[in-house]
C-alpha positions in Angstrom: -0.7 -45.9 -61.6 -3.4 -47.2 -59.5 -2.6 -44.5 -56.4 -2.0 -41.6 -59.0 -5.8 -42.3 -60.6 -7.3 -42.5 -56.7 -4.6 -39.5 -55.5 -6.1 -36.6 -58.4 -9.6 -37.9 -57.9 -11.6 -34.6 -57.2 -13.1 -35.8 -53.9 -9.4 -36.7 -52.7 -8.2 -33.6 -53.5 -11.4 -31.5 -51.8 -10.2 -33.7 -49.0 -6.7 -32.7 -48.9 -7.6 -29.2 -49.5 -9.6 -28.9 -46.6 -7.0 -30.4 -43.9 -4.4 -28.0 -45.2 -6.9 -25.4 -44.4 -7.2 -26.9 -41.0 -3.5 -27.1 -40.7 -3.5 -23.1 -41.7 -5.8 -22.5 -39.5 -4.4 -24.4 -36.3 -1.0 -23.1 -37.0 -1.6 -19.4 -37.0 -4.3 -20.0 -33.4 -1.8 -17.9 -31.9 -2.5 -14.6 -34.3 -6.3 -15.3 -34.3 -6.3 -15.2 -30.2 -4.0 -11.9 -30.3 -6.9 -10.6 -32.5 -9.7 -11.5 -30.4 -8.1 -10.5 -27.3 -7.1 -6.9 -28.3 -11.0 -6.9 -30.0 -12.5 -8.1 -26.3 -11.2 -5.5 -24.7 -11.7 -2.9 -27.2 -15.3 -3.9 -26.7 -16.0 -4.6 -23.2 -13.2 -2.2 -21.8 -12.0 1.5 -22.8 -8.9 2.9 -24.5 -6.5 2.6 -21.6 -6.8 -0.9 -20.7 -6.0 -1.5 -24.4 -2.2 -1.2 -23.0 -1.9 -4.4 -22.1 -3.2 -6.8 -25.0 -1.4 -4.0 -27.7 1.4 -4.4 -25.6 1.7 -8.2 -25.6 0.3 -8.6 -29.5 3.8 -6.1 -30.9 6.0 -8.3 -27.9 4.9 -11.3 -29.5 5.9 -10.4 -33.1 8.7 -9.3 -32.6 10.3 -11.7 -29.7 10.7 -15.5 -30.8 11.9 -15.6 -26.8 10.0 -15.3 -23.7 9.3 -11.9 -22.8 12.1 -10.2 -20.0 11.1 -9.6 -16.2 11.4 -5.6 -17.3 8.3 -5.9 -19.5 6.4 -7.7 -17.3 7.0 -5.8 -14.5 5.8 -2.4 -16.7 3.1 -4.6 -17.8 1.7 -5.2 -14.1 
């Protein structure tokens, strides 16, 4: 009974709250990046260099592979 009481103590549960948000966070980098890139170039570029990191985002959802030498080649 002694680890239950210290387990369901608010500050452990705080504590395990927070690394499961740390966990969320760090396993979904890959989504944030695909964000951030297609917003970087949306910023600093124009509309048709937004081909490439639109491109690569919908590849990347819907490929669990690596990508074909066809789509990098149209990519290039």
């Amino acid at each position: 009974m002694q680890k239950t009481w210290v387990f369901t103590r608010p500050s452990a549960m705080v504590l395990r709250l927070l690394e499961t948000l740390v966990f969320i966070i760090i396993s979904n980098t890959e989504y944030i990046l695909y964000g951030l890139m297609i917003f970087s170039m949306y910023i600093n570029a124009g509309l048709i260099s937004l081909i490439y990191p639109i491109s690569v985002y919908g590849y990347a959802l819907m490929e669990e592979t690596r990508p074909k030498r066809v789509f990098w080649e149209f990519i290039k």
